[in-house]
N, C-alpha and C positions, 0 to 999 in steps of 0.2 A: 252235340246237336246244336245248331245256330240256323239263324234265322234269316233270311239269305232275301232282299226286296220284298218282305211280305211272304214268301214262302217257308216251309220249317223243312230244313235240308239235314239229313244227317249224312257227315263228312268224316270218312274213314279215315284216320290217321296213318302214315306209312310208319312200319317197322324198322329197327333200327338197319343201316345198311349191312349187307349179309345175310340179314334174316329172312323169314319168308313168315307170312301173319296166313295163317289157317282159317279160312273164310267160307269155308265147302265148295269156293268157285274151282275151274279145271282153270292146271294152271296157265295153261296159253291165254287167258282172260283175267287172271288175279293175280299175278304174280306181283307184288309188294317191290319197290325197290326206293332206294334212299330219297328224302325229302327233295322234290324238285327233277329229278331222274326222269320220271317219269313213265309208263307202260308201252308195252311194245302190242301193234294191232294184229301182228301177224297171226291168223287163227280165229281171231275174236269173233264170235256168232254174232250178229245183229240180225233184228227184223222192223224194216221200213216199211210202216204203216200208210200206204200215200205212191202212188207216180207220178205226181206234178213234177213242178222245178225245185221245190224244196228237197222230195224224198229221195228224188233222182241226183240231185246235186252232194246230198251224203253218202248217198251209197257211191258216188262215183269216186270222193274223198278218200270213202272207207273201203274199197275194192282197192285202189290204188296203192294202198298201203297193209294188202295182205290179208286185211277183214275179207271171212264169208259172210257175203249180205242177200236176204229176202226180201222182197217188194211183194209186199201184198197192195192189189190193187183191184179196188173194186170194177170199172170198167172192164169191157171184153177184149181189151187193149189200148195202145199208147195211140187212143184217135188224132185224127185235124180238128179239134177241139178249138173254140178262140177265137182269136182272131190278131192282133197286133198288139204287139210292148215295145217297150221301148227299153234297150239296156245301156245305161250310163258306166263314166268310168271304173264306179265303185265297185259294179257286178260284173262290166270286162275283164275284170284283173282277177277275178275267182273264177271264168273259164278260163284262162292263161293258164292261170295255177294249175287245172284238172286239165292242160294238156288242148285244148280249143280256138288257143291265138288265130292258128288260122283256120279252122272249121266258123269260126267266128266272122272273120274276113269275106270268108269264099260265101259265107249261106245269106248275111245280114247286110242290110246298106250301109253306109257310114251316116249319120245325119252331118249334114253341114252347118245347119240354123236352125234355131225356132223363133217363128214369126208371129208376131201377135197380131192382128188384124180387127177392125170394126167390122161386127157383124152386119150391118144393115149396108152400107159400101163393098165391104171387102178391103176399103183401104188400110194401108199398112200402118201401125202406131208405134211397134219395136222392131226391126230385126236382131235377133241374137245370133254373131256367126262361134259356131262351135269350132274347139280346137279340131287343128287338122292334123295332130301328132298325137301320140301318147295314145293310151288305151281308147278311148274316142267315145263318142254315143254310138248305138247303134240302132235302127231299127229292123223288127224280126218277128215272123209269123209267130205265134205261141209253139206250134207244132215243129217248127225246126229249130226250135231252143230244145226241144223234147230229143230232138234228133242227136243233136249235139252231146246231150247228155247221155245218153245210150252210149254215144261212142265212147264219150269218156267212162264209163261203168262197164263196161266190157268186163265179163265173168260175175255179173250178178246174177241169182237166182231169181227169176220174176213169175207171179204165179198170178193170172186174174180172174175175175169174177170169184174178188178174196172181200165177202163184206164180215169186213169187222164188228162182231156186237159186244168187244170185253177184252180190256186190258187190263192184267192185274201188275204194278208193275212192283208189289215187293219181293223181297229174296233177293239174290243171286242170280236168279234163271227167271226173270218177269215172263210172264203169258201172253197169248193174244188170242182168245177164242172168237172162230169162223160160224157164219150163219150154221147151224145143222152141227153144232158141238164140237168141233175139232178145236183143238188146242196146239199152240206150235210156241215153242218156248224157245231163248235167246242168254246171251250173255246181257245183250242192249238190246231195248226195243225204244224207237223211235216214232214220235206223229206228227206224220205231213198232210196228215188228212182235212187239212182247210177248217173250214169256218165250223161246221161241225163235229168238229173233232171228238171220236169218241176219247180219247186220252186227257184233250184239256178237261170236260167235263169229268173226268179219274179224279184228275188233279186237282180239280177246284169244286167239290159236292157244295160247298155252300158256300161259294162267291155271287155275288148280286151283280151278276155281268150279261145279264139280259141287253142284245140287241136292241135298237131303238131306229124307226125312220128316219133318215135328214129330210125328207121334204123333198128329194130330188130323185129323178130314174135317169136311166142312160141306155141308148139304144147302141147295139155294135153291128157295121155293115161291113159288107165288101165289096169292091165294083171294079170293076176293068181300071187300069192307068197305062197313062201311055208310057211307054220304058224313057222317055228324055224328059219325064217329069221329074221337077229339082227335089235332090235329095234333103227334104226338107220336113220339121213339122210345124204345122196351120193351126193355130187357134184362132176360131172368129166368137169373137165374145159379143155377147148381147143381154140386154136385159134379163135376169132371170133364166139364163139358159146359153151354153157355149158348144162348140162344138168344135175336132180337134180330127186331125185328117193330117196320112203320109204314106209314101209308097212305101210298096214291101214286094221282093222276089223281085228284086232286079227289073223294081216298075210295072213286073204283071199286073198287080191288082193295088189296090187302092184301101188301106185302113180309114174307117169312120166312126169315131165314137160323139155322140153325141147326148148331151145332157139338160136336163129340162128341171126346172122347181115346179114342183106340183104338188096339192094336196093328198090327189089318190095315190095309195102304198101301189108297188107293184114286188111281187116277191123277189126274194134275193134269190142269186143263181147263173148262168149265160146263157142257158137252154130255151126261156119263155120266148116263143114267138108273137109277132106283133105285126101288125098292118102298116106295110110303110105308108100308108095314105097319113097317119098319125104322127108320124114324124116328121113327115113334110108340111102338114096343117101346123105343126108347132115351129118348125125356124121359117115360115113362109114368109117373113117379113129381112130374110136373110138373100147379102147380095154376092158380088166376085163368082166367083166359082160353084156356090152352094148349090143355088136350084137346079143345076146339069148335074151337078154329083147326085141328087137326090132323087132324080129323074130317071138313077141308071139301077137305083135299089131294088130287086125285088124279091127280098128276103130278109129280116133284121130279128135281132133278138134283142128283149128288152128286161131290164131286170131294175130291183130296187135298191137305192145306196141308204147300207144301212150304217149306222157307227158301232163299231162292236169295243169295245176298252181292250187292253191290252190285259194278257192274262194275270193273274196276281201271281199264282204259282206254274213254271215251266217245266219243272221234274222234281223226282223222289225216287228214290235209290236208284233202278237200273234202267229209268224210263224218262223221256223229256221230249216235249214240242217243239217245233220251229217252223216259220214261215208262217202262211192263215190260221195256221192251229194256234200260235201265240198270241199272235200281234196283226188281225184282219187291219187293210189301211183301204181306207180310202184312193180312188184311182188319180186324183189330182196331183202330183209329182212324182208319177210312175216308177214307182219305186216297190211295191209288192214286188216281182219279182227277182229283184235287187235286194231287196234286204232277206228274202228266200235264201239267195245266192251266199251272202254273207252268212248267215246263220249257219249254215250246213259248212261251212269252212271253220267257223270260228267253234262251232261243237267238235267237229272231227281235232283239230289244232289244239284242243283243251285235252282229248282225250291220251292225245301225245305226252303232254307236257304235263299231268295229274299225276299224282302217285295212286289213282284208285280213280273207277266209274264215277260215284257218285262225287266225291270231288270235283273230278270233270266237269259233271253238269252242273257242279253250284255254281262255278265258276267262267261257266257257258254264259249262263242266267246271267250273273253280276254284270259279265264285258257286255253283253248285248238289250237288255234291260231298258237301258235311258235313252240308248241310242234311237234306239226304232221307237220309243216312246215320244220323243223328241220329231222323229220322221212324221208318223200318224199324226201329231197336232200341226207341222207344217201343211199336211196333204187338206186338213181337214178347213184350215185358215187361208188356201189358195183357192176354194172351190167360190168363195164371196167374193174372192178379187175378179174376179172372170164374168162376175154375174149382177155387174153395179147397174145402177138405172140414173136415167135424168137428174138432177146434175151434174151428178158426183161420175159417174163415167166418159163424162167431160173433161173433167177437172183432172181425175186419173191419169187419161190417155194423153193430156198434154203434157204431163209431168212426166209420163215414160217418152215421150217424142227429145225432150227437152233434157234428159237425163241419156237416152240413146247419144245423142249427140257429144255429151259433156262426158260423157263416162260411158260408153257401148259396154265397155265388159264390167259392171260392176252389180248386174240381175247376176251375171254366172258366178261372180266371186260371195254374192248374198246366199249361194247356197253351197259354197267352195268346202264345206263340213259335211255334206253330204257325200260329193260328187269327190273330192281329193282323199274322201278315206280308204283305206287300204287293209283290209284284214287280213291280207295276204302274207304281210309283214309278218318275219321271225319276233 
């Protein structure tokens, strides 16, 4: 038994080569082989708690390499849920991996720039032009990343309107019992089940990981765009409140996320609906393009930005978290479902390379751990750069004018640990 980031992980030792270690698992799932060898998936039961992009992106992993996988997923199906993300190099190259290079291409825009902009003008302070080679940014509806993954998970088992109240994950064969007492048991079971994860709460009964408000809400909209609007994303930063816009679907429609500091909590979720007269009364002092984009809204959802800590423990014997369920981040370096992306690669990738499950997963935990620990305080330390006041957003913005000039690509090389990692790698 060790002790694995804060978590107590018991890690199976492999048998000598040749042997076979008697664990009561079937052996298409246990089968022992020499230190470093590693397990073979073909067979292996798994049940993915979760349809997002996290649960979806393991199962497509784990299908790919011969796993039977179930998605339990509470929804009545894989809706148009969302609204716009953004995917960077680091989570292009894990749909590659799952076979999406070009379903990727054909469904997402390419971004070319991100442009910082003074909210009250609209005038421009940075442009940042994105590479135009290599895996690229992309921008992309949430529901046709959803897409994508389907295709790559081809032969998954998907069952819905599956609300989970109970995951037990020890033994060999962890549980996952269904509203109304059904039990459906696994070699793995997995939670992609976001921010409320019945599983994190499994795993952590007495972690002091209570959510907490930042003080800030964000409305998401959608609106018509014209198709020759540049492939681009907009942040117009202002006092205490930014707001961040880019076309999606080959310029159909128009992504709106918009962010305000305020005292009243508004709950967490994407669902609460909200009066765009109240969004418009809050960036009304906002110029360029803002007031006609805001003008064409009439429908938005508003939700609360909470700060949730990253888990202490991610799994225990044949059960472990990834994505929201781990490591909730903040939407400031759009990177949730990016490091979703990553996680479900870098689990499936352990599971190869382990001499045993739970090995796997301590070992999940370790590579991925600091990293996204590391993400979530960047996300959370970008959200005040955006939102400076009198003087000091002065003094800011001519320092990014003045540094654009001197150094144009040194904003992109400031997060090049982000965006140049690759979990994709052997």
């Amino acid at each position: 038994m060790s002790v694995t980031n804060g978590c107590i992980a018991t890690i199976e030792r492999a048998a000598p080569t040749g042997q076979v270690k008697d664990t009561g698992r079937r052996l298409r799932a246990g089968v022992f082989f020499g230190e470093g060898v590693g397990m073979h998936l073909s067979g292996l039961e798994v049940v993915v708690v979760g349809g997002g992009v996290a649960g979806l992106a393991a199962a497509a992993a784990l299908v790919q390499r011969g796993a039977r996988v179930t998605v339990l997923e509470q929804a009545g199906g894989f809706l148009e849920v969302g609204a716009g993300i953004q995917i960077s190099p680091n989570g292009a190259r894990v749909l590659a991996a799952l076979g999406q290079r070009e379903g990727l291409s054909e469904i997402a825009l390419r971004s070319r720039a991100v442009v910082l902009r003074e909210g009250q003008s609209g005038r421009p302070v940075l442009r940042l032009a994105l590479p135009e080679d290599g895996p690229g940014f992309h921008l992309i509806h949430r529901a046709d990343i959803i897409t994508l993954l389907e295709r790559a998970a081809a032969g998954i088992h998907t069952r819905f309107v599956a609300h989970v109240t109970q995951i037990t994950p020890e033994g060999p064969r962890p549980s996952v019992t269904l509203a109304g007492g059904e039990r459906v048991s696994a070699d793995l079971v997995l939670g992609a089940d976001g921010l409320h994860s019945v599983l994190r709460k499994t795993l952590n009964p007495t972690a002091q990981d209570a959510p907490f408000f930042t003080g800030q809400v964000a409305w998401r909209a959608l609106i018509p765009c014209a198709p020759d609007a540049p492939r681009e994303a907009e942040v117009f930063m202002g006092p205490g409140r930014h707001l961040v816009s880019y076309p999606l679907r080959g310029g159909a429609m128009r992504n709106i996320v918009a962010v305000e500091e305020r005292t009243d909590w508004a709950q967490e979720g994407w669902n609460h609906p909200d009066n765009p007269a109240t969004m418009r009364r809050a960036f009304a002092g906002f110029g360029g393009p803002v007031p006609d984009w805001l003008a064409q809204v009439d429908k938005l959802w508003l939700w609360g930005l909470f700060r949730h800590p990253v888990a202490p423990c991610w799994q225990a014997g044949h059960a472990a978290v990834l994505g929201d369920a781990a490591h909730p981040t903040l939407p400031f370096m759009a990177q949730g479902a990016n490091m979703a992306l990553e996680d479900a690669f870098c689990l499936v990738r352990q599971l190869e390379q382990a001499a045993t499950i739970p090995d796997a997963l301590a070992r999940y935990q370790m590579a991925r751990k600091g990293r996204v620990t590391r993400v979530v305080a960047a996300a959370t330390k970008n959200a005040r750069n955006y939102h400076l006041r009198t003087p000091f957003a002065q003094i800011a913005h001519m320092a990014l004018r003045v540094s654009g000039k001197l150094a144009p690509n040194a904003p992109l090389r400031q997060f090049g640990w982000i965006y140049d990692h690759d979990v994709t790698e052997t």
